[in-house]
N, C-alpha and C positions, 0 to 999 in steps of 0.2 A: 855611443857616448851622448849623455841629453846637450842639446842646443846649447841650455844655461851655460855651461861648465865648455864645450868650446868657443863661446863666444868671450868668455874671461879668459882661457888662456888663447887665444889668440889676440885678444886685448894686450897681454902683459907682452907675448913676444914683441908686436906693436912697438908697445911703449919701451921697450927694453933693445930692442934694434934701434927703434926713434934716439933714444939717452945715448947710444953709444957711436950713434954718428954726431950727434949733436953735439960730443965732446970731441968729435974731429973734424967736424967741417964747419959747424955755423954757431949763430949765436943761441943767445938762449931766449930769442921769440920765436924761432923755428919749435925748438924743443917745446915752450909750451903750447903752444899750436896745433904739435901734434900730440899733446897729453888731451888735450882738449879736444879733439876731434876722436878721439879714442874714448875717454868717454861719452861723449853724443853716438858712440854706435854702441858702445854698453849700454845705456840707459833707452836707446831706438829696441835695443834686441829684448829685453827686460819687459816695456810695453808691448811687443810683438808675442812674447811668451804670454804673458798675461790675457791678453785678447784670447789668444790660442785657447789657454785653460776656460774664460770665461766661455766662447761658442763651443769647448767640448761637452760643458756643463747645460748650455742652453739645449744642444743638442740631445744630451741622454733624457732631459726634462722633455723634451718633444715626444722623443719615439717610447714613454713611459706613459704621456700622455694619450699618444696613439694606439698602444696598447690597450687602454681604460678604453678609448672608445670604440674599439675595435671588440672588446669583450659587451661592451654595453650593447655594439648593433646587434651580434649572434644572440644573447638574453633578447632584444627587441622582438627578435625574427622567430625565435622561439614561440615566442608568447605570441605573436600576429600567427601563425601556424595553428595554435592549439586553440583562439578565439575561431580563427576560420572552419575549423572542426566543428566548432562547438557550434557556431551557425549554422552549416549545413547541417549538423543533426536537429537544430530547433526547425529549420527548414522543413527539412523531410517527416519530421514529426507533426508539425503545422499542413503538411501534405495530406498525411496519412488521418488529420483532424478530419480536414474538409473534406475528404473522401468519405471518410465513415458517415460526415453529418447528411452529405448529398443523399448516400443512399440511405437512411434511415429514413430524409425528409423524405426522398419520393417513395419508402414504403407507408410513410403516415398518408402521403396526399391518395394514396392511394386505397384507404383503407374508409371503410363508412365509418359515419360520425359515432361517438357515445353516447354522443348525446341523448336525452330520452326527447319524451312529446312537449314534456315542461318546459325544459331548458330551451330546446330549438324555440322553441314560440317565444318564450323572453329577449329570447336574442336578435330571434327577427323583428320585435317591438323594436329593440333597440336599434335595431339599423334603420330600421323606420326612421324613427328620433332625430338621427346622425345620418344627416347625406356622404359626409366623407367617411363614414362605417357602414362596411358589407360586413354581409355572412352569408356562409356556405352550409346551407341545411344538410347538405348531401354529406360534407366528410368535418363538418362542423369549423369549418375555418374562416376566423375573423381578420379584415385586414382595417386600419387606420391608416388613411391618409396623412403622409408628415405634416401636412401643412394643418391638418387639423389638431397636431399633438405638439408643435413642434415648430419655433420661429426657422427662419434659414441659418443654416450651418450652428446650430444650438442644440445640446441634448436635453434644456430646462423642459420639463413640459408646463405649456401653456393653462392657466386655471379652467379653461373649458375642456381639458384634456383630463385633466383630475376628474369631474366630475363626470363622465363616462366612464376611466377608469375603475369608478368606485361603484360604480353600476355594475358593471361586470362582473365585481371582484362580486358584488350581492349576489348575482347568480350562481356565480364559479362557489359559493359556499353556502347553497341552499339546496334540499333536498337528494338530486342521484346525482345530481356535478357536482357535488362537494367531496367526491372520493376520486375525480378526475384529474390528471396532473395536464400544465400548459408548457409550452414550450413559446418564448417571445423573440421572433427573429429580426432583425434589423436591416434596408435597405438602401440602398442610396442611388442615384443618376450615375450619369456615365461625365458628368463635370468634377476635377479634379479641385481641390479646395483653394482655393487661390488668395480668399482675403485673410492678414497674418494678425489678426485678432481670432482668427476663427484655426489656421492653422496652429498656436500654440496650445490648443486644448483638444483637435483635430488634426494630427499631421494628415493622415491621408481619411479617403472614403471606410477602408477599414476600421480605423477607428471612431470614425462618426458611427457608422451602424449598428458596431458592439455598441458603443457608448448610451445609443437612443434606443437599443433594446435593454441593459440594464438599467436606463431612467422607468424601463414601462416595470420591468417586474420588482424594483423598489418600492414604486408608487402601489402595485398588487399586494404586496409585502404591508406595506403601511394601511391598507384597506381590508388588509386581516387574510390572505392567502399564505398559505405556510409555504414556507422559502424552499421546503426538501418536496415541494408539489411542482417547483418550477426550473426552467432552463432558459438558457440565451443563450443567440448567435448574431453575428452578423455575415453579412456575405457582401457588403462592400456593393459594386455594381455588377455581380457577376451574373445576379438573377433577373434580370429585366421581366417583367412581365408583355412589353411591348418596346419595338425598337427605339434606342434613345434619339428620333428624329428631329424634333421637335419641344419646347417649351411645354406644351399639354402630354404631350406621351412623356416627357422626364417627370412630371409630377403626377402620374400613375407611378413611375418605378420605383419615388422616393415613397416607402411606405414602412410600416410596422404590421408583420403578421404574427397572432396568436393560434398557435395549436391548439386544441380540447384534444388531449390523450387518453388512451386508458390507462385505468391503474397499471397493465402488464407492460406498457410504451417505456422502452426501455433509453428514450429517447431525452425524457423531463424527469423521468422516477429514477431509483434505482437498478444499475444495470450488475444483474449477477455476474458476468462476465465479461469485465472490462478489456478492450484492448490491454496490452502491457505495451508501451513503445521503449526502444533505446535509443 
């Protein structure tokens, strides 16, 4: 039986035992005394019910609410699962990048230059020219010192860097090196980027090296080298030339190296036989 409905007839018995002594034993302020006090426990049980229905109500709203976020964590956890896949595949893809490019470069570095008589000797003019520009007659490879191309932690290149650039790019498209493709690689010290003017357009070394090898092969680009002749990489600080001990050995490491490829360099040119990754 609900509460409501015994606490009214247990009311009337009340009142109705209360009336029938009252008409034999007392007056009639007893009697309404206890009409009066019978209803203050009607109207006490009446609010009690009420509350009751009100926290059953708060209640079901709760555990409905729990519900939603109980289905929102498993969706969350879901999708945190399927982004973590999807990283380690970029991961392991990014792996299998730098493995391929490591062994390509050390089959270039290993390989004699293309260069003809012409081009070596224009080039060695130009490192003449440029203290902070070698070349390597033997396998034809140019390096530019950052600080020659290149303020700290910036990939703008500096206008005395343009205009080597454009030197280059004069050779790279005269006579038997203008059928040669280049490969522009990007490197950096073993200091990690620290000032946050420089880290929001650099979070790490990796992206300063891509970054300041596609400044070089744009500026190649704008100086009339065809874009399907060229490739970029960086490699961050992984390739030191000499150990980062030092202030003068870190500014050997920070450098920009150009490949001279052959047309078959599957490296800069077109590759018949691309990896496929998944």
């Amino acid at each position: 039986m609900p509460i409501i409905v015994r606490v009214c007839l247990l009311s009337a018995v009340c009142l109705f035992t209360m009336t029938q002594t009252a008409c034999k034993r007392g007056p009639n302020a007893q009697l309404r005394q206890s009409m009066y006090r019978s209803q203050q426990l009607y109207d006490q049980n009446m609010e009690l019910a009420m509350q009751r229905d009100q926290f059953q109500q708060s209640a079901n709203a709760l555990q409905h609410e729990r519900d939603q976020l109980a289905m929102r964590s498993q969706s969350l956890e879901s999708n945190l699962n399927i982004a973590n896949k999807r990283l380690d595949n970029l991961n392991s893809e990014r792996s299998e990048m730098q493995q391929r490019y490591v062994s390509l470069m050390k089959k270039a570095k290993g390989q004699p230059s293309p260069l003809d008589g012409e081009g070596t000797r224009r080039f060695q003019e130009l490192a003449d020219k440029y203290p902070d520009f070698e070349f390597d007659p033997n396998t034809g490879v140019s390096k530019f010192h950052s600080d020659l191309l290149f303020d700290s932690g910036s990939d703008v290149l500096k206008p005395a860097a343009k205009e080597i650039l454009n030197q280059f790019a004069a050779i790279m498209n005269d006579g038997n090196a203008s059928r040669l493709n280049v490969l522009v690689v990007g490197h950096t010290d073993d200091k990690p980027i620290s000032k946050a003017n420089t880290q929001r357009r650099h979070p790490t070394n990796w992206h300063l090296s891509t970054n300041r090898a596609n400044s070089v092969v744009l500026s190649l680009s704008k100086f009339g080298v065809k874009q399907d002749r060229m490739g970029s990489a960086g490699y961050s600080m992984f390739q030191p030339v000499v150990p980062n001990q030092n202030d003068s050995a870190r500014q050997k490491n920070r450098r920009v190296e150009i490949f001279v490829l052959a047309p078959d360099a599957v490296v800069a040119g077109w590759d018949p036989n691309p990896t496929i990754l998944h």
